[in-house]
N, CA, C, O and CB atoms as a CASP TS submission, in Angstrom:
PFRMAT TS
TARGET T0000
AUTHOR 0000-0000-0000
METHOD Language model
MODEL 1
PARENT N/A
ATOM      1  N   UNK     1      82.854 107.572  84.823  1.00  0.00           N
ATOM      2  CA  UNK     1      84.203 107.130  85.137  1.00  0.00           C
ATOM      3  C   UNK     1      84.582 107.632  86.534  1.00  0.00           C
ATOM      4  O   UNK     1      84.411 108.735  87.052  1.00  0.00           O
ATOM      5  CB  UNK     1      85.216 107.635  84.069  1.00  0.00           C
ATOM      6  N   UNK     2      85.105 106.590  86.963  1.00  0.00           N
ATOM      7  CA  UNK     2      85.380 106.861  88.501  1.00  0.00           C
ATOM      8  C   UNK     2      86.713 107.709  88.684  1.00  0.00           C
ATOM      9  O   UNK     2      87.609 107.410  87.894  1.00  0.00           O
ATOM     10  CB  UNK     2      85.547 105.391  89.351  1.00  0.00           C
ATOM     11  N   UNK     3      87.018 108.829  89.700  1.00  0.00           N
ATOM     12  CA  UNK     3      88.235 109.181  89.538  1.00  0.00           C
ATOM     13  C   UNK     3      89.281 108.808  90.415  1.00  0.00           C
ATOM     14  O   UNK     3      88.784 108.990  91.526  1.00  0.00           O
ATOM     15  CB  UNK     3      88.217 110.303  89.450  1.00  0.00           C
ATOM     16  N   UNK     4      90.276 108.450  90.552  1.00  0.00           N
ATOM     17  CA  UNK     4      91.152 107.844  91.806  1.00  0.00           C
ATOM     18  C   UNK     4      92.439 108.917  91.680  1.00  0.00           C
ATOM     19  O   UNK     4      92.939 109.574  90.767  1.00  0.00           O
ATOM     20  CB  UNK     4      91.693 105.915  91.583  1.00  0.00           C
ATOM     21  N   UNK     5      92.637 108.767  92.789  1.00  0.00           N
ATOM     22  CA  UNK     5      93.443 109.560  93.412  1.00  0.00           C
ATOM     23  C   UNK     5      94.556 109.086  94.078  1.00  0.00           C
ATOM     24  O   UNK     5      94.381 107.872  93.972  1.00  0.00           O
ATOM     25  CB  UNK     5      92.819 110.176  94.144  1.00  0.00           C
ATOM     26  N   UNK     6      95.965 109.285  94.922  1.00  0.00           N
ATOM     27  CA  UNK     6      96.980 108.939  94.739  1.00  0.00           C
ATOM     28  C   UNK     6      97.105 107.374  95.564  1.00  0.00           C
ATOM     29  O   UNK     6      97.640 106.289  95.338  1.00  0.00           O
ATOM     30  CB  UNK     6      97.823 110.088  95.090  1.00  0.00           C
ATOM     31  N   UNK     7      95.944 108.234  97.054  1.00  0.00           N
ATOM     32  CA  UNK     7      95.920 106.761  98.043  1.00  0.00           C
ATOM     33  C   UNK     7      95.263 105.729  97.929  1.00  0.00           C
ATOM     34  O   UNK     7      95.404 104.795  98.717  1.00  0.00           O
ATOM     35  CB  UNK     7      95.568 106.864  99.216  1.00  0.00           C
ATOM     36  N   UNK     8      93.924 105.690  96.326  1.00  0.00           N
ATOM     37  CA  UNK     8      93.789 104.333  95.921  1.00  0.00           C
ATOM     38  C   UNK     8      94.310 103.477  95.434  1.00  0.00           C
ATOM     39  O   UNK     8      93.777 102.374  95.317  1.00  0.00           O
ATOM     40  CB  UNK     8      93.249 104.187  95.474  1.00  0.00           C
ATOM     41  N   UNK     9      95.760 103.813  94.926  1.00  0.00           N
ATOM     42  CA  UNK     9      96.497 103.109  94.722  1.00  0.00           C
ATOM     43  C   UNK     9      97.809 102.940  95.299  1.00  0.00           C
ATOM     44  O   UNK     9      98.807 102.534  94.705  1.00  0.00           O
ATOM     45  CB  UNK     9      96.465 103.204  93.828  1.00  0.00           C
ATOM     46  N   UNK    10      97.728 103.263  96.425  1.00  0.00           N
ATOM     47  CA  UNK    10      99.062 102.985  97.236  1.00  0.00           C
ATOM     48  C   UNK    10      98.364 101.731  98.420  1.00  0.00           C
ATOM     49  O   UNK    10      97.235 101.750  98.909  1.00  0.00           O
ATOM     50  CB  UNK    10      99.796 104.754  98.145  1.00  0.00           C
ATOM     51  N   UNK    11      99.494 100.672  98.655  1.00  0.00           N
ATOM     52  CA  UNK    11      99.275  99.784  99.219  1.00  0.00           C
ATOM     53  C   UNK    11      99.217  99.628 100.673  1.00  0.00           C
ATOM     54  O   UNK    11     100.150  99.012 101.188  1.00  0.00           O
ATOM     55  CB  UNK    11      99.883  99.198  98.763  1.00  0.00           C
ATOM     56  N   UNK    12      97.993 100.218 101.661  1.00  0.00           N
ATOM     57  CA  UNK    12      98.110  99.889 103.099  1.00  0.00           C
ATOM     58  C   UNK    12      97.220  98.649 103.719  1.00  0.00           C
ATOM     59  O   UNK    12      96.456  98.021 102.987  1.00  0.00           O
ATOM     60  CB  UNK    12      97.736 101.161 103.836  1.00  0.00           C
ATOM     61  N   UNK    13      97.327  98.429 104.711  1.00  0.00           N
ATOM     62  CA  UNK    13      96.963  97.296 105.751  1.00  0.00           C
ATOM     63  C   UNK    13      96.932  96.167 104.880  1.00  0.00           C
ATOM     64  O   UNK    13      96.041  95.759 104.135  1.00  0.00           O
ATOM     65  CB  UNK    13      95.514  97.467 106.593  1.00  0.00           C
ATOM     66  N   UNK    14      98.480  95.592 105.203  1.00  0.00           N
ATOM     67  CA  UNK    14      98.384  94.590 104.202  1.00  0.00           C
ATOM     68  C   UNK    14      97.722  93.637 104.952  1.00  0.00           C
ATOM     69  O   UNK    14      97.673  93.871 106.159  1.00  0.00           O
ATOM     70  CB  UNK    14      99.681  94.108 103.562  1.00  0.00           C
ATOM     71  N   UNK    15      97.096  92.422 104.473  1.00  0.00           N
ATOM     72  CA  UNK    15      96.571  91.430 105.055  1.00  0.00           C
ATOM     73  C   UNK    15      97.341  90.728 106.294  1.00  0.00           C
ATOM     74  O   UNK    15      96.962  90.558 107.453  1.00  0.00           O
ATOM     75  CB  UNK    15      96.335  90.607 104.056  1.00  0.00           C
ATOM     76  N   UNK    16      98.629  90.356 105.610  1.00  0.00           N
ATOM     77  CA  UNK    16      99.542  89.248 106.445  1.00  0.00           C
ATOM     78  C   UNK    16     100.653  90.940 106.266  1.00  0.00           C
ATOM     79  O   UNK    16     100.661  91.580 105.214  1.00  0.00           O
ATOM     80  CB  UNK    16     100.168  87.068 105.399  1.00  0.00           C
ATOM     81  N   UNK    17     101.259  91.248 107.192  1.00  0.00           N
ATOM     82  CA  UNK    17     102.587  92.039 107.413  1.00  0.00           C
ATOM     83  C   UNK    17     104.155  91.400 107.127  1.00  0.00           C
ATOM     84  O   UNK    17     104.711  90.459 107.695  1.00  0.00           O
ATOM     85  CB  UNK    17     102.543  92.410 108.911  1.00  0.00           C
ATOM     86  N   UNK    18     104.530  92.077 106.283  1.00  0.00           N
ATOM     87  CA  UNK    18     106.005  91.753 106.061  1.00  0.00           C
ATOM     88  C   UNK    18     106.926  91.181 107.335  1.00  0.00           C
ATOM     89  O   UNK    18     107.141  91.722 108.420  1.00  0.00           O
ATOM     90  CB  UNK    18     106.659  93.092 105.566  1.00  0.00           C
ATOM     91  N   UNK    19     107.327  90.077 106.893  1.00  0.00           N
ATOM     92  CA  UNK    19     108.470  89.555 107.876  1.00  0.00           C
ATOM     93  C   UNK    19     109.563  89.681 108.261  1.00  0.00           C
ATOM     94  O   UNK    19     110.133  89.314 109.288  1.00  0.00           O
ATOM     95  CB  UNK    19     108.719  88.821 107.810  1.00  0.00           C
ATOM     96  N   UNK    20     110.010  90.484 106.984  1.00  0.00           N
ATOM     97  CA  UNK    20     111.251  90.736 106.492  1.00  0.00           C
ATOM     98  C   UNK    20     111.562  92.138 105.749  1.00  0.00           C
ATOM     99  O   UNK    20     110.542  92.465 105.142  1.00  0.00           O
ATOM    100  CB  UNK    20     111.495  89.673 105.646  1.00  0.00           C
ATOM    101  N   UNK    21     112.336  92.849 105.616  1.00  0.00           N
ATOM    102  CA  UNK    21     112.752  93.753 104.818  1.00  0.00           C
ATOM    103  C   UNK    21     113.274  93.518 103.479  1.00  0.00           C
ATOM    104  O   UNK    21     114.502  93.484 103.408  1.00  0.00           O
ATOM    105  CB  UNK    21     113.521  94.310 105.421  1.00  0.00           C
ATOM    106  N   UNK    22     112.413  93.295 102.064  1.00  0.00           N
ATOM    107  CA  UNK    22     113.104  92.485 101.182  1.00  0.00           C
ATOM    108  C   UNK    22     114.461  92.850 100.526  1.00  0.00           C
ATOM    109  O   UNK    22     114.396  94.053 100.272  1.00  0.00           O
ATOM    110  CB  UNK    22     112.267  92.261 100.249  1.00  0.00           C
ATOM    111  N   UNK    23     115.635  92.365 100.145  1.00  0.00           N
ATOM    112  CA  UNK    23     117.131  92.723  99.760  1.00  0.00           C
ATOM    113  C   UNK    23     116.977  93.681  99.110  1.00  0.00           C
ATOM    114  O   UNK    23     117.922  94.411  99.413  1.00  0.00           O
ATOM    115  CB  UNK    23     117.985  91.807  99.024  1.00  0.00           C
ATOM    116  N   UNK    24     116.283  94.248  98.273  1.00  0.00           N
ATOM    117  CA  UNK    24     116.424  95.122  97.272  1.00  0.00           C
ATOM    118  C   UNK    24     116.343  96.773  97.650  1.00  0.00           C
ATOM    119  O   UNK    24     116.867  97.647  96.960  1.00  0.00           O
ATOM    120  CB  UNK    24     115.393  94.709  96.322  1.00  0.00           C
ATOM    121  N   UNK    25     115.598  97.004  98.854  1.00  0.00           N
ATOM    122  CA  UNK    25     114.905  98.210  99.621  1.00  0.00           C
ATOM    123  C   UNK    25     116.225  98.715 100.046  1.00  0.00           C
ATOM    124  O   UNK    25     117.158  97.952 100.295  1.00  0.00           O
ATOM    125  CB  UNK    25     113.725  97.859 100.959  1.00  0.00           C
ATOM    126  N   UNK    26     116.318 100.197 100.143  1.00  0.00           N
ATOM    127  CA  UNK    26     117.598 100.979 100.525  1.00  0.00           C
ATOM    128  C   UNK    26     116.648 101.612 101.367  1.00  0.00           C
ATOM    129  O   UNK    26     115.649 102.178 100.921  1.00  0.00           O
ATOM    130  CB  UNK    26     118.597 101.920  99.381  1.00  0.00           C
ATOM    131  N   UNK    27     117.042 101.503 103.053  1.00  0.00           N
ATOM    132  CA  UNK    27     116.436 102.638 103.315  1.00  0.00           C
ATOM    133  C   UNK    27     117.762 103.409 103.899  1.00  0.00           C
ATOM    134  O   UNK    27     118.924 103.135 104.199  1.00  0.00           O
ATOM    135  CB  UNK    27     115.107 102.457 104.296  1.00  0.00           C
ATOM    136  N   UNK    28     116.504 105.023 103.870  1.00  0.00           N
ATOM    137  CA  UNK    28     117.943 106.059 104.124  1.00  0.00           C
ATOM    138  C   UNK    28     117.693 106.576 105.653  1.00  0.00           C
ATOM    139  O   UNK    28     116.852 105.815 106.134  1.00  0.00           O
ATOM    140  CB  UNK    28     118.050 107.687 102.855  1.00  0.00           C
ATOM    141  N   UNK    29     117.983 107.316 106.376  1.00  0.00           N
ATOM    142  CA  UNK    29     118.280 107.563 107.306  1.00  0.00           C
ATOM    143  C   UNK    29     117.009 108.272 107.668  1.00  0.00           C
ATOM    144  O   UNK    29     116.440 109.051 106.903  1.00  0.00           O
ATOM    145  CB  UNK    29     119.468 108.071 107.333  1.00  0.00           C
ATOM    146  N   UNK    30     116.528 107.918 109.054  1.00  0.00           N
ATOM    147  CA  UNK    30     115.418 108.027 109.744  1.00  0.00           C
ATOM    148  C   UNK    30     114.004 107.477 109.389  1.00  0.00           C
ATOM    149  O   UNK    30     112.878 107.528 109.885  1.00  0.00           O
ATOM    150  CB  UNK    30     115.352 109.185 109.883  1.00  0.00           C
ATOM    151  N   UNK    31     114.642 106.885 108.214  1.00  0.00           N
ATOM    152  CA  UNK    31     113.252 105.453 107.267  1.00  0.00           C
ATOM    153  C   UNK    31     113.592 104.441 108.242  1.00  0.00           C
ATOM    154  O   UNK    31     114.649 104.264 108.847  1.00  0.00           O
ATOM    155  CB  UNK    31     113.651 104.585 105.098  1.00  0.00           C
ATOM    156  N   UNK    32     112.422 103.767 108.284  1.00  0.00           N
ATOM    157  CA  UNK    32     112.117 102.428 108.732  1.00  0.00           C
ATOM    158  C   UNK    32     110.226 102.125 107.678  1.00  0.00           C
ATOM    159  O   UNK    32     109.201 102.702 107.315  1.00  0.00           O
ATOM    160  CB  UNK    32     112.066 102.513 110.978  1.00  0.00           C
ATOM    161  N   UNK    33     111.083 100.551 107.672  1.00  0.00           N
ATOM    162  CA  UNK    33     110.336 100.064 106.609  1.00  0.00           C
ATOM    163  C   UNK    33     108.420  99.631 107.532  1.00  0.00           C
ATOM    164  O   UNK    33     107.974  99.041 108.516  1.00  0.00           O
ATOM    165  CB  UNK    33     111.478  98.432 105.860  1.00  0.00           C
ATOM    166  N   UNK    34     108.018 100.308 106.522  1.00  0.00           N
ATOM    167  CA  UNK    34     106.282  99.770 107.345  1.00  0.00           C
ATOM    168  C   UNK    34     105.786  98.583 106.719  1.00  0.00           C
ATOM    169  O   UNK    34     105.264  98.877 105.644  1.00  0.00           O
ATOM    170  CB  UNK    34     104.799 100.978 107.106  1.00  0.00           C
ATOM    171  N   UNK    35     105.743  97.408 106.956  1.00  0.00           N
ATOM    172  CA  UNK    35     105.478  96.382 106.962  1.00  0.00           C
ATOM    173  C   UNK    35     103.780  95.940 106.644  1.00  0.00           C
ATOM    174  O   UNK    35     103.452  94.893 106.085  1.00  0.00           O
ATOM    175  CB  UNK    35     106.054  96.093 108.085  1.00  0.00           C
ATOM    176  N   UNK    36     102.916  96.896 107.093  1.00  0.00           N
ATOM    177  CA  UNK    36     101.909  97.055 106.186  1.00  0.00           C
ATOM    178  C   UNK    36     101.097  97.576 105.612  1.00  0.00           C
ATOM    179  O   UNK    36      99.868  97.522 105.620  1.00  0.00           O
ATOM    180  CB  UNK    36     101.555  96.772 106.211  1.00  0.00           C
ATOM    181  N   UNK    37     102.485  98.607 104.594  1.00  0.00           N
ATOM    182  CA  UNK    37     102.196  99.302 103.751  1.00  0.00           C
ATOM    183  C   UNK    37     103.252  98.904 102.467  1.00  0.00           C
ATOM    184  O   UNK    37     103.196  99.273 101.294  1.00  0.00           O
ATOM    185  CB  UNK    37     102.176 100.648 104.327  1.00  0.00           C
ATOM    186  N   UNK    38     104.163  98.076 103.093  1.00  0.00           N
ATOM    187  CA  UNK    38     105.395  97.508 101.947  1.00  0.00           C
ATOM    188  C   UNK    38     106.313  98.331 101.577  1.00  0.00           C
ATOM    189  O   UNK    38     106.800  97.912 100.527  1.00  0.00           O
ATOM    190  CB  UNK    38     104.927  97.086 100.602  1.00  0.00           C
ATOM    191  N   UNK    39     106.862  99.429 101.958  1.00  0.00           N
ATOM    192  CA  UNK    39     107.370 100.410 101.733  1.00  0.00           C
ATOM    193  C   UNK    39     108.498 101.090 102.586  1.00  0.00           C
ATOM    194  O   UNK    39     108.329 100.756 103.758  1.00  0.00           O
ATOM    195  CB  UNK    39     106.472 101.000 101.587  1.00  0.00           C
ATOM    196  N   UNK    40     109.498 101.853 102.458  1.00  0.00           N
ATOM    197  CA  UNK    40     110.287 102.544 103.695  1.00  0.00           C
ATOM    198  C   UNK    40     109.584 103.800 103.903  1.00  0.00           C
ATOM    199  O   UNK    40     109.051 104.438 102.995  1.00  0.00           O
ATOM    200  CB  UNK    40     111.937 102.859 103.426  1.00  0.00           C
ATOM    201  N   UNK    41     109.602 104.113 105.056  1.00  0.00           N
ATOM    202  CA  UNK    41     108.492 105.640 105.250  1.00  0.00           C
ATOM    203  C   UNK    41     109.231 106.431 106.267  1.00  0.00           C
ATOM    204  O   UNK    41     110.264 106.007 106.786  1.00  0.00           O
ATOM    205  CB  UNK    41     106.646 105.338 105.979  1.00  0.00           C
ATOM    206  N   UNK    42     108.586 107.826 106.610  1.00  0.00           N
ATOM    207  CA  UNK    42     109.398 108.489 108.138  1.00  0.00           C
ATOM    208  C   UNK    42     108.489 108.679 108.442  1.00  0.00           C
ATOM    209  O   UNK    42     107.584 109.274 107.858  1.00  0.00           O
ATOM    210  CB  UNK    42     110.403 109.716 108.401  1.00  0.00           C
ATOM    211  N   UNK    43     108.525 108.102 109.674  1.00  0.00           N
ATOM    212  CA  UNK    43     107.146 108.205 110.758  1.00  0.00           C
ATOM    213  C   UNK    43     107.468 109.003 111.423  1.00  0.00           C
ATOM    214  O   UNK    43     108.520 109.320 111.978  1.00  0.00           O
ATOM    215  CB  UNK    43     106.651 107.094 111.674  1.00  0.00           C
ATOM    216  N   UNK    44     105.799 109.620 111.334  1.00  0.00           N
ATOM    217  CA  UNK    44     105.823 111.003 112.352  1.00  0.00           C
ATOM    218  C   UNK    44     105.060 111.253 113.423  1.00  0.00           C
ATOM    219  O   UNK    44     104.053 110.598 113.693  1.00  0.00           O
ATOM    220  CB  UNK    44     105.534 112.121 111.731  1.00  0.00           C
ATOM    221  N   UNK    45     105.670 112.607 114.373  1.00  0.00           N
ATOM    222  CA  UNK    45     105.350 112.411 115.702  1.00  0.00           C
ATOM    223  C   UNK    45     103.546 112.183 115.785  1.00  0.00           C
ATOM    224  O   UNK    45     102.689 112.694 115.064  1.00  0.00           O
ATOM    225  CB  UNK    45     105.977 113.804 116.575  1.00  0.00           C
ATOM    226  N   UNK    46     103.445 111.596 116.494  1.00  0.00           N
ATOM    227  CA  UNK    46     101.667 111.609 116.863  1.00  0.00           C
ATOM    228  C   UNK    46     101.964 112.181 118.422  1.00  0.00           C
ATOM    229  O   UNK    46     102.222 111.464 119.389  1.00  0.00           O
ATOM    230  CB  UNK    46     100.608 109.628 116.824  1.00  0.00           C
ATOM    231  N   UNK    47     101.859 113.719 118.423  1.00  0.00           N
ATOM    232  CA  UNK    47     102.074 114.631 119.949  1.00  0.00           C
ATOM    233  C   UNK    47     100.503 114.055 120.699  1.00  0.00           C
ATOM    234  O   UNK    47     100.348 115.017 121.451  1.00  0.00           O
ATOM    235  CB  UNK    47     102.134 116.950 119.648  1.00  0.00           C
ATOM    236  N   UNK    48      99.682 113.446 120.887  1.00  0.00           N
ATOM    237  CA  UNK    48      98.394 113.317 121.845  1.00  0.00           C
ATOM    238  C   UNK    48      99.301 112.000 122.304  1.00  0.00           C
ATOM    239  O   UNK    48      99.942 112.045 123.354  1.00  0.00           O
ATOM    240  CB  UNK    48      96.471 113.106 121.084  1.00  0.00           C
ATOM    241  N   UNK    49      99.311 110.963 121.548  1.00  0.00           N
ATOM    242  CA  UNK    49      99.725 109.527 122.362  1.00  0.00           C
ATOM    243  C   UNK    49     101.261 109.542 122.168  1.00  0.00           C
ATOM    244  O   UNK    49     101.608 108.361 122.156  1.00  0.00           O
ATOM    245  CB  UNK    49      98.975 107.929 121.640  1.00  0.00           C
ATOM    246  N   UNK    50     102.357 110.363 122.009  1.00  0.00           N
ATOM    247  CA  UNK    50     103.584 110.746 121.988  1.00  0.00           C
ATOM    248  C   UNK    50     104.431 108.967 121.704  1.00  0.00           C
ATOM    249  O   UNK    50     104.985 108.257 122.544  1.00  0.00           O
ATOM    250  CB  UNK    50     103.907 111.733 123.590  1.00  0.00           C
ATOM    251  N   UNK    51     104.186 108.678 119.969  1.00  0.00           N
ATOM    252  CA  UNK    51     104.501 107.927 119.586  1.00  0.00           C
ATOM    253  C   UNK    51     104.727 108.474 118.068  1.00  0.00           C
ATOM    254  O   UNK    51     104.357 109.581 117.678  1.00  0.00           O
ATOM    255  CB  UNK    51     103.772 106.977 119.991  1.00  0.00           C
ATOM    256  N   UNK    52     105.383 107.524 117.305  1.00  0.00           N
ATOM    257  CA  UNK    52     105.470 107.876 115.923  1.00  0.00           C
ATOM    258  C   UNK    52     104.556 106.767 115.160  1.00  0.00           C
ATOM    259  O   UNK    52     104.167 105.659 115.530  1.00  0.00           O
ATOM    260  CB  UNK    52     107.063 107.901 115.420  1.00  0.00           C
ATOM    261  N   UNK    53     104.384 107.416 114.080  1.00  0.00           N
ATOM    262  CA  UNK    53     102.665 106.622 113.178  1.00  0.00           C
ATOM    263  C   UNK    53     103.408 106.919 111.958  1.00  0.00           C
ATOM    264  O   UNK    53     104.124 107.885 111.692  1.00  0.00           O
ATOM    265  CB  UNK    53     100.567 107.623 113.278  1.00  0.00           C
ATOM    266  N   UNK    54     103.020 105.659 111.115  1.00  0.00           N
ATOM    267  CA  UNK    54     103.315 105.670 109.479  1.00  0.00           C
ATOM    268  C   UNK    54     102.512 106.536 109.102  1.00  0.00           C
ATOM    269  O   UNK    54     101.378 106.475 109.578  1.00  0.00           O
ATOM    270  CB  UNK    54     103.094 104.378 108.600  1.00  0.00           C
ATOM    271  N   UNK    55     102.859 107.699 108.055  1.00  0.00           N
ATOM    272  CA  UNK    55     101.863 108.872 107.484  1.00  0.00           C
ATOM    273  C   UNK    55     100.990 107.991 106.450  1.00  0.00           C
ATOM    274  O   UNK    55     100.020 108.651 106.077  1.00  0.00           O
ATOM    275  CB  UNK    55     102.769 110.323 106.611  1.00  0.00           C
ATOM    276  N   UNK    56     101.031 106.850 105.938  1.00  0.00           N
ATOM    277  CA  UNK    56      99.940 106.086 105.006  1.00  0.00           C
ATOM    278  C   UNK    56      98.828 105.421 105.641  1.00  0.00           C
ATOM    279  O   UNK    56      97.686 105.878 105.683  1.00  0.00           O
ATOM    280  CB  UNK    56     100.564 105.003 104.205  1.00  0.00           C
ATOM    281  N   UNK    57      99.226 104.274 106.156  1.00  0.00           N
ATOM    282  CA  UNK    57      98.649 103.530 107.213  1.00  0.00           C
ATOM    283  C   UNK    57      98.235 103.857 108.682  1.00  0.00           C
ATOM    284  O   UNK    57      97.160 103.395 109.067  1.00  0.00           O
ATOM    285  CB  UNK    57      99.383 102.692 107.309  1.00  0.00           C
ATOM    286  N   UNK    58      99.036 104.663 109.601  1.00  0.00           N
ATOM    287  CA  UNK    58      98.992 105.242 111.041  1.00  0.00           C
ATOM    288  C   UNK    58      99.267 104.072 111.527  1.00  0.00           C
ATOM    289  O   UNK    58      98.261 103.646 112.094  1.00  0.00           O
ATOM    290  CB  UNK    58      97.670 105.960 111.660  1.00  0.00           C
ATOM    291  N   UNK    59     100.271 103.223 111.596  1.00  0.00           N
ATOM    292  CA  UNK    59     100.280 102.189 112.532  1.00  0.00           C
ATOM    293  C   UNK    59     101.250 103.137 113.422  1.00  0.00           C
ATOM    294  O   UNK    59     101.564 104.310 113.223  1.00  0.00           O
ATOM    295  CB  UNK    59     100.815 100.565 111.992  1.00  0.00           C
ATOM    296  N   UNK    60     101.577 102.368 114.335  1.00  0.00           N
ATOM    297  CA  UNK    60     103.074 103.155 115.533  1.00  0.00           C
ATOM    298  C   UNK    60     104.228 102.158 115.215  1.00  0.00           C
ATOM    299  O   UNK    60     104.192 101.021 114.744  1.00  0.00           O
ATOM    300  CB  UNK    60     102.750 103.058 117.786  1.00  0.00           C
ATOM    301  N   UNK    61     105.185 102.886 115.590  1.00  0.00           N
ATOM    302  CA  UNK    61     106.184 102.716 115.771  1.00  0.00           C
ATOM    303  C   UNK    61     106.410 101.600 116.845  1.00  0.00           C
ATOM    304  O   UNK    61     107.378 100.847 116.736  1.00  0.00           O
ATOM    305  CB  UNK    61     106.618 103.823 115.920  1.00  0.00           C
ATOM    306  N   UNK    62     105.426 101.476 117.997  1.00  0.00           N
ATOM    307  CA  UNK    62     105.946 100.370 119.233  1.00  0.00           C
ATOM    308  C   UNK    62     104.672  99.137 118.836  1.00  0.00           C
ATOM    309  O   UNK    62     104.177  98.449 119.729  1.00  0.00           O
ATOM    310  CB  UNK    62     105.785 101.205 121.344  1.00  0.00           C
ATOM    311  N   UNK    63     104.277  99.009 117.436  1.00  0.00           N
ATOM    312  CA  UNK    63     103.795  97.902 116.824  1.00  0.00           C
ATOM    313  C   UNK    63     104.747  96.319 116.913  1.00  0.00           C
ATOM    314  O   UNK    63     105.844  96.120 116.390  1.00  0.00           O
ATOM    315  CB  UNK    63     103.628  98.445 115.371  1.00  0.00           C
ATOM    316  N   UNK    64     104.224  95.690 117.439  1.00  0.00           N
ATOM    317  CA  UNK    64     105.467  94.353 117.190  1.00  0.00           C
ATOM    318  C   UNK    64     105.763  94.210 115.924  1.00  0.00           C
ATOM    319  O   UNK    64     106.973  93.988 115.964  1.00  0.00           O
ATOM    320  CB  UNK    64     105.049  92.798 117.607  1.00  0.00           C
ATOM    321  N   UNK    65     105.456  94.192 114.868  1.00  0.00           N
ATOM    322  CA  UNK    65     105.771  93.802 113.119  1.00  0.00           C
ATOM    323  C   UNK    65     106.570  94.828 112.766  1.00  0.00           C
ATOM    324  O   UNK    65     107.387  94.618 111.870  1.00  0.00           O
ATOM    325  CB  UNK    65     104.391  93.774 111.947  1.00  0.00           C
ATOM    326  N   UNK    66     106.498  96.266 113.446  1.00  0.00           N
ATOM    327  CA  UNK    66     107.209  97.355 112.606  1.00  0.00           C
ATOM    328  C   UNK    66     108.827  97.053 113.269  1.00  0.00           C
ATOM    329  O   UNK    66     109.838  96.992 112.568  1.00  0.00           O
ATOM    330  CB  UNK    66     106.465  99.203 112.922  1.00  0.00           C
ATOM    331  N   UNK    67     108.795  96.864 114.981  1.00  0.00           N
ATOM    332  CA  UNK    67     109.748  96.486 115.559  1.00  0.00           C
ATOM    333  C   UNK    67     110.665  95.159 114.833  1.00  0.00           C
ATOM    334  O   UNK    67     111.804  95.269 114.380  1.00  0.00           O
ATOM    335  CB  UNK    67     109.186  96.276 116.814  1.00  0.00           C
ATOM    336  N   UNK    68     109.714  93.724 114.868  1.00  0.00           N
ATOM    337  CA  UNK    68     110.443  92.856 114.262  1.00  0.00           C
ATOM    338  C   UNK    68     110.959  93.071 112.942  1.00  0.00           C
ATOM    339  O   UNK    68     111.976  92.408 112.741  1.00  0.00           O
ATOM    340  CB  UNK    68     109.834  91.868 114.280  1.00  0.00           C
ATOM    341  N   UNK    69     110.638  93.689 112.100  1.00  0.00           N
ATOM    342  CA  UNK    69     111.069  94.228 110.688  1.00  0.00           C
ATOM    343  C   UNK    69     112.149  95.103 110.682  1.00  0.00           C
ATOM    344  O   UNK    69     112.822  95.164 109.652  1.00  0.00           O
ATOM    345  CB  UNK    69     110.011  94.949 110.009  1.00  0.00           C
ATOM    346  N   UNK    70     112.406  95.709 111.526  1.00  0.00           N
ATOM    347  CA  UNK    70     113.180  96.996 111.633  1.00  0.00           C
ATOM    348  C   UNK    70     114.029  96.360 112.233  1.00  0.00           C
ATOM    349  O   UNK    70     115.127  96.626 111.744  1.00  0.00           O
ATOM    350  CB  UNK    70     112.671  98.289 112.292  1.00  0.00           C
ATOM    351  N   UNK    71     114.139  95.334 113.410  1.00  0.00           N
ATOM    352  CA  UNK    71     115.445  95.049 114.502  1.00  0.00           C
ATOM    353  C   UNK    71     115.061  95.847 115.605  1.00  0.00           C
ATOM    354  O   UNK    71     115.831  95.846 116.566  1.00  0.00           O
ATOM    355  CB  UNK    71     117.086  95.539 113.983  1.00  0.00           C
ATOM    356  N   UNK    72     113.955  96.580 115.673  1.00  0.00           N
ATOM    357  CA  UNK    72     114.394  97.720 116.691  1.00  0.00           C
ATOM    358  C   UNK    72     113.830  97.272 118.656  1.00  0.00           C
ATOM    359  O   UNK    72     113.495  97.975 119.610  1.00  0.00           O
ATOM    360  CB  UNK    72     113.378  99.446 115.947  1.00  0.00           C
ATOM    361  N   UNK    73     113.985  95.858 118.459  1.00  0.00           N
ATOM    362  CA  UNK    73     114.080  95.513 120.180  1.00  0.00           C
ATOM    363  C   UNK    73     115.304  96.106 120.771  1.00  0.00           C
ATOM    364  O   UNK    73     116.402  96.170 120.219  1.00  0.00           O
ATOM    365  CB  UNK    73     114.186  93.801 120.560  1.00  0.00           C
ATOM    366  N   UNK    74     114.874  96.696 122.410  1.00  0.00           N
ATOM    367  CA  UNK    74     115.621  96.901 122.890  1.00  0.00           C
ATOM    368  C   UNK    74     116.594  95.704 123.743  1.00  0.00           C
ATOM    369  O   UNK    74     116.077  94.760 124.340  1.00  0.00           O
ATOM    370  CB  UNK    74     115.081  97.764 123.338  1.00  0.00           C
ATOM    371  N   UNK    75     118.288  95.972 123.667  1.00  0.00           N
ATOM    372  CA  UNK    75     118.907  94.814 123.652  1.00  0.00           C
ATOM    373  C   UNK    75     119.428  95.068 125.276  1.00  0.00           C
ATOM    374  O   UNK    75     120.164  96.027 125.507  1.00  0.00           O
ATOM    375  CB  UNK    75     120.070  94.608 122.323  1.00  0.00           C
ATOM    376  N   UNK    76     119.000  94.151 126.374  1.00  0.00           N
ATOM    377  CA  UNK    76     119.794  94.525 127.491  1.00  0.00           C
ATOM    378  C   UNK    76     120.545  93.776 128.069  1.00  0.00           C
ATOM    379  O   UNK    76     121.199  94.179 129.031  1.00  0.00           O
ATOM    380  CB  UNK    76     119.226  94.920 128.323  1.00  0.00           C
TER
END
């Protein structure tokens, strides 16, 4: 019997990335939703390339999908 552990069953690199934030998701303050991992997360610092990375997946923060999901273009 095989044994699995917590991150074989948690959902990363989704195939196609979320488009949307679905209605039901609360996120709380300093969450932003990772898009492919399906989930709200707090991304943390990555100090070598001084960006923030989902702790499941490691995508960044200046990803276009995490941006379009989140709103977080800058507006000038």
């Amino acid at each position: 019997m095989e044994q699995i552990d917590m991150f074989d069953i948690i959902n990363t690199k989704n195939e196609i990335p979320d488009k949307k934030i679905p209605k039901t998701a609360v996120l709380k303050k300093k969450e932003l939703w990772c898009p492919y991992c399906s989930k709200p997360v707090i991304f943390t610092a990555d100090r070598v390339l001084g960006v923030k990375r989902c702790p499941y997946c490691g995508i960044s923060n200046k990803d276009y999908n995490v941006k379009m999901v989140n709103d977080r273009w800058i507006k000038r």
